[in-house]
C-alpha positions as CSV (number, residue, x, y, z in Angstrom):
1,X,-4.2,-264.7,49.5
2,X,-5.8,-263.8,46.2
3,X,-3.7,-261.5,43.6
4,X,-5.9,-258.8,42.0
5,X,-6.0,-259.6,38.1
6,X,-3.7,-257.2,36.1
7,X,-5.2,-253.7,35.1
8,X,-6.0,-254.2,31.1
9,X,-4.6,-251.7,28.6
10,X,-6.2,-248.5,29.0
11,X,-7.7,-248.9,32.1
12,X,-8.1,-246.3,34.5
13,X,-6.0,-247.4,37.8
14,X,-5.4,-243.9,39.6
15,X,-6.6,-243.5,43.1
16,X,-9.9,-241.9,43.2
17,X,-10.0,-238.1,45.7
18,X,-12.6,-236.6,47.4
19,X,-11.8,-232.8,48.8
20,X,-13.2,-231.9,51.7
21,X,-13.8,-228.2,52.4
22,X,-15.3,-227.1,56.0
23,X,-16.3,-223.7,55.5
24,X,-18.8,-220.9,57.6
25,X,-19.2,-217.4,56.3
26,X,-16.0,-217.3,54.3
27,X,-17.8,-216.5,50.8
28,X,-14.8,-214.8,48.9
29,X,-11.9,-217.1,50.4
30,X,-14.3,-220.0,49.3
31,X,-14.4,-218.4,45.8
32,X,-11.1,-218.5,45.4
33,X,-10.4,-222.3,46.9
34,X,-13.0,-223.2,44.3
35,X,-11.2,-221.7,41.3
36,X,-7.9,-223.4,42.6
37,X,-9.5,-226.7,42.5
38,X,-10.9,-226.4,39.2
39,X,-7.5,-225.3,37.7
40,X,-5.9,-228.5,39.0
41,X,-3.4,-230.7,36.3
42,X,-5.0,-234.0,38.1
43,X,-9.3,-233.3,39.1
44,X,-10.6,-233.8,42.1
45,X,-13.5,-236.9,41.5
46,X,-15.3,-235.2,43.8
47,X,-15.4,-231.8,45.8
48,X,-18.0,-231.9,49.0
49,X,-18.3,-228.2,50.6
50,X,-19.8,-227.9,54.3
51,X,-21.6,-225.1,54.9
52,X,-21.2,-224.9,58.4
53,X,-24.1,-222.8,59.5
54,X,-23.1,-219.9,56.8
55,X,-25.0,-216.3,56.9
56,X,-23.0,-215.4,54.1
57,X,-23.0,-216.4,50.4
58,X,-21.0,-219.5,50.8
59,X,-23.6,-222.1,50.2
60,X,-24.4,-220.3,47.2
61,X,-21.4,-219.7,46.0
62,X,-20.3,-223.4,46.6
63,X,-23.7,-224.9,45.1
64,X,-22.5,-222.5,41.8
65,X,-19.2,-224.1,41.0
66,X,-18.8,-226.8,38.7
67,X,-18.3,-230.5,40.1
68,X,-18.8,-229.5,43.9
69,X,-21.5,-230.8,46.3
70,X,-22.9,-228.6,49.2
71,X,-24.1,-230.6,52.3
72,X,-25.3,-228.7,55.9
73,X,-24.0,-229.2,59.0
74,X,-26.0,-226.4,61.3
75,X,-24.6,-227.5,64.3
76,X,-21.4,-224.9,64.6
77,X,-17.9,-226.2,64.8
78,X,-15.1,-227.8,62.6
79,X,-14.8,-230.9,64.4
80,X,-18.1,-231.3,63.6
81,X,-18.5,-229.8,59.9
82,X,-14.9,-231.8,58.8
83,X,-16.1,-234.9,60.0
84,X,-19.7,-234.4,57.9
85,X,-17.3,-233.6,55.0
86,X,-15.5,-237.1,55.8
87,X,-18.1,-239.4,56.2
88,X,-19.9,-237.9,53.4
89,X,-16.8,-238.4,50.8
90,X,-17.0,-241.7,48.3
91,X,-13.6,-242.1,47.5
92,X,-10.1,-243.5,48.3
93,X,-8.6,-240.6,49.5
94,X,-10.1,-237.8,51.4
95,X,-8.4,-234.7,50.2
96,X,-9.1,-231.8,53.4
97,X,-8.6,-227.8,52.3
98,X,-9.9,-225.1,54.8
99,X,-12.4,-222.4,53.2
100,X,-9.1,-220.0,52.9
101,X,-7.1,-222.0,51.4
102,X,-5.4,-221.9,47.9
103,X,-4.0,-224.9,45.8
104,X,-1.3,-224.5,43.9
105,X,-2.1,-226.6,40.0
106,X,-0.4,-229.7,40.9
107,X,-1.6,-230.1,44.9
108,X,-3.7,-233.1,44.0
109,X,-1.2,-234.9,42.2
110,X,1.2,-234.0,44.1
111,X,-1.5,-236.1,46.7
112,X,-2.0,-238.9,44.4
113,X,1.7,-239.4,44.0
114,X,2.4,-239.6,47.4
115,X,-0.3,-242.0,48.7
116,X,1.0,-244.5,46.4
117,X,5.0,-243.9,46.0
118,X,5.2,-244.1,50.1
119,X,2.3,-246.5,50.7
120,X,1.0,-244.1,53.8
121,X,-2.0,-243.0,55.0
122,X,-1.6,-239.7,55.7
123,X,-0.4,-236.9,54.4
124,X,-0.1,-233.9,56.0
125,X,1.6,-230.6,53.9
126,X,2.4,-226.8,54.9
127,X,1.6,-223.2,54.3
128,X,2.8,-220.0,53.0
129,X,0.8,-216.8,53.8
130,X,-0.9,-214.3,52.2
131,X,-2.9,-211.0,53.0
132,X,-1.2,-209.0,56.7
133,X,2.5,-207.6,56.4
134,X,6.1,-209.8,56.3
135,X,6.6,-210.3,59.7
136,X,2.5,-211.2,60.3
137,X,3.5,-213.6,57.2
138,X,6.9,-214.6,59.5
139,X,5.2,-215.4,62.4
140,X,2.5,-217.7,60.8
141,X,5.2,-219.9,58.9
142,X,7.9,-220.1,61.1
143,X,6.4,-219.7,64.8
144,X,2.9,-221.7,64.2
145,X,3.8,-224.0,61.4
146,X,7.2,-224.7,62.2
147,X,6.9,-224.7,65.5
148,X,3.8,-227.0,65.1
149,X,6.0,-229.4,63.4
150,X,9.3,-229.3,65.9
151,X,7.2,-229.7,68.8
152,X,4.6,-232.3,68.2
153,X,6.3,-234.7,66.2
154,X,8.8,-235.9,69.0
155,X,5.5,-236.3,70.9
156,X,3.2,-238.2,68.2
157,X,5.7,-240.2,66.8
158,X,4.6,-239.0,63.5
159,X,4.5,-235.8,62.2
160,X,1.0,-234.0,63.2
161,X,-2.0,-233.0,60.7
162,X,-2.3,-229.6,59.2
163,X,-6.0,-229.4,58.7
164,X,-5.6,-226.8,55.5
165,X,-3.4,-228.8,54.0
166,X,-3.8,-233.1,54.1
167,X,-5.2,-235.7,52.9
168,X,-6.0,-239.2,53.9
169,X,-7.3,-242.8,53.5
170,X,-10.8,-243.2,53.2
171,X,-10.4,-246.6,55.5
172,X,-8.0,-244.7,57.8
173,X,-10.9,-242.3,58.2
174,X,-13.5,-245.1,58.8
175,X,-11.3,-247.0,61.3
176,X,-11.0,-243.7,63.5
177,X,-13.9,-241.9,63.4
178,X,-15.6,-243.3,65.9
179,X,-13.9,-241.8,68.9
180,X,-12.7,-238.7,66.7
181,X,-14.6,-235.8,69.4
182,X,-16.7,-234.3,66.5
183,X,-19.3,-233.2,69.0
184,X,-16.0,-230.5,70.3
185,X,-16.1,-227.3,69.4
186,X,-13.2,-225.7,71.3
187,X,-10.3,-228.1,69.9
188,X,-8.6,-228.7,67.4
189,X,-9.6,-231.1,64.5
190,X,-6.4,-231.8,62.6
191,X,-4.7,-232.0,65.9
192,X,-7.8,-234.6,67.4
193,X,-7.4,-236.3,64.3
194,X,-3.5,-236.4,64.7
195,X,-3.8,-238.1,68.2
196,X,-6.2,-241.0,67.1
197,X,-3.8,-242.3,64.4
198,X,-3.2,-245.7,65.6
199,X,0.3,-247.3,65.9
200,X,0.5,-249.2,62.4
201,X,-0.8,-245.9,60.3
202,X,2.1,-244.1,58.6
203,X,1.9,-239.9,57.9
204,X,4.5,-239.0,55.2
205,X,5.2,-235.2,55.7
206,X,5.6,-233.6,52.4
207,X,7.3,-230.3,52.5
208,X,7.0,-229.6,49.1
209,X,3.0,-229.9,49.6
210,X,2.6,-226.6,49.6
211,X,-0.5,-224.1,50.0
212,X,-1.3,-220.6,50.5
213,X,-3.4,-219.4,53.7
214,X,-4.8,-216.6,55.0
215,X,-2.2,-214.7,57.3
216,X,-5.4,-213.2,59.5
217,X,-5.2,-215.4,62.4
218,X,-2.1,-213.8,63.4
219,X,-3.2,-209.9,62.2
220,X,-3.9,-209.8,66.4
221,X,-3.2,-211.4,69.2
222,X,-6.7,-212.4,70.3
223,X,-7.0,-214.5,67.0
224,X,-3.6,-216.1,67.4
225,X,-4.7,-216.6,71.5
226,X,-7.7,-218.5,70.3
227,X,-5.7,-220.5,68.4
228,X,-3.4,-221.9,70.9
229,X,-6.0,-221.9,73.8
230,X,-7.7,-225.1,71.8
231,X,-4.1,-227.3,71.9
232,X,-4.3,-227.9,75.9
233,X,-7.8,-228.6,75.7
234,X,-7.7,-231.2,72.6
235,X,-4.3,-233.1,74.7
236,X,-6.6,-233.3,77.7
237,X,-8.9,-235.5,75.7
238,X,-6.7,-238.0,74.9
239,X,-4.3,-238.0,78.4
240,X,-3.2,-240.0,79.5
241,X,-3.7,-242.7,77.5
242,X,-1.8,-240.5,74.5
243,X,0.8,-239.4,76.8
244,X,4.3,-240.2,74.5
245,X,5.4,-242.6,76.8
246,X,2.2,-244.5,76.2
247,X,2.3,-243.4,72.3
248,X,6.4,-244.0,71.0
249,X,6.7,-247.8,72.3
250,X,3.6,-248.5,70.6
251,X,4.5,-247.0,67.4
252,X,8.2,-248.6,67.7
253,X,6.8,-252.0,68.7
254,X,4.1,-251.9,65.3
255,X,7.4,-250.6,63.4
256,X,9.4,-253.9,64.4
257,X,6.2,-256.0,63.3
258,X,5.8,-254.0,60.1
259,X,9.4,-254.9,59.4
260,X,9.6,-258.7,60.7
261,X,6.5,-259.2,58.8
262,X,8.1,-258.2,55.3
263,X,10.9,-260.2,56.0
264,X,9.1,-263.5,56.5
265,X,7.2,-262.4,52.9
């Protein structure tokens, strides 16, 4: 096995990031993303924008701001505009906002630090909520998030994808988008994503990855219902070949490997 040759003095060794924002007629949320990103302590190499069929002034406002890169996806749906955003990305990690979502300064490096100080693959953060009242705020934090977290974990064996707020692998992307159900528009992405990570792949969840979100899916309950109605439908694509007891043993059995294999190093 070849050794890569030491980095030379002044030479630039950080991971390289891509961000990835799906977005479709969300013109002053996107404004806002945008500013985040370009007020970041660590810059994004490259920021690649999806105007996902937009009537709005998205594309225009996205094609304004310095250092991002518009590319269409017409066909409607975020399976299908994320995954444009992926396979379109030329770096090591693939960074993935949503159109309403808000960066704190340090989110990249915050990113950057993580892939390498816990040698994962994915990264998956959380939200705090803005616009709507407390308890709309409440409800989005503790009864979607949290409850996303405390339920699907056991079930993954990992902790699940929060599409606003995760990044990724650019290989762990290539390896798995070929069955990833891009072509779905009634699922959920992060969660589709979540259930094609393969045995060996490691998700660090960062709780201290932080960043804000719209509170409006939960100002009624048709928005929150269509919400939830997409998790039933996204399981039944992958059952039962996903079902946990098909999933843990896998993941425990590439955990013993992973270990056996460092010892014999």
């Amino acid at each position: 096995m070849s050794v890569p040759d030491a980095a030379l003095p002044g030479e630039d060794t950080r991971t390289t990031i891509s961000v990835v924002i799906p977005c479709r007629d969300d013109a002053p949320f996107l404004a806002r993303c945008l500013r985040a990103l370009t007020a970041q302590t660590r810059p994004a190499d490259e920021i690649i924008v999806v105007d996902n069929g937009s009537s709005d002034d998205s594309g225009r406002i996205a094609a304004a701001a310095a250092g991002a890169t518009v590319i269409s996806e017409p066909v409607i749906g975020i399976p299908r505009a994320a995954a444009a955003g992926y396979d379109a990305a030329r770096h090591e990690v693939i960074a993935r906002l949503d159109a309403d979502s808000v960066p704190g300064q340090d989110w990249l490096a915050r990113i950057e630090r993580g892939m390498a100080s816990h040698d994962v693959d994915f990264i998956t953060g959380t939200a705090h909520f803005y616009g709507g009242n407390p308890a709309i705020r409440w409800i989005g934090r503790h009864l979607y998030i949290g409850a996303m977290y405390v339920v699907l974990t056991p079930l993954l064996g990992h902790a699940p994808l929060f599409g606003s707020n995760m990044a990724m692998r650019a290989t762990a992307w290539h390896e798995l988008s070929a069955g990833f159900h891009r072509s779905e528009d009634r699922i959920h992405d992060d969660l589709d994503l979540s259930l094609h990570i393969r045995p060996g792949m490691r998700v660090l969840h960062d709780t201290d990855l932080v960043v804000l979100v719209s509170a409006r899916p939960f100002e009624n309950w048709r928005s929150l219902r269509r919400r939830l109605d997409r998790v039933l439908p996204t399981m039944r694509l992958h059952w039962p070949q996903e079902a946990p007891w098909h999933r843990l043993p896998a993941r425990r059995r590439a955990r013993k490997a992973d270990v056996h294999s460092s010892i014999r190093e």
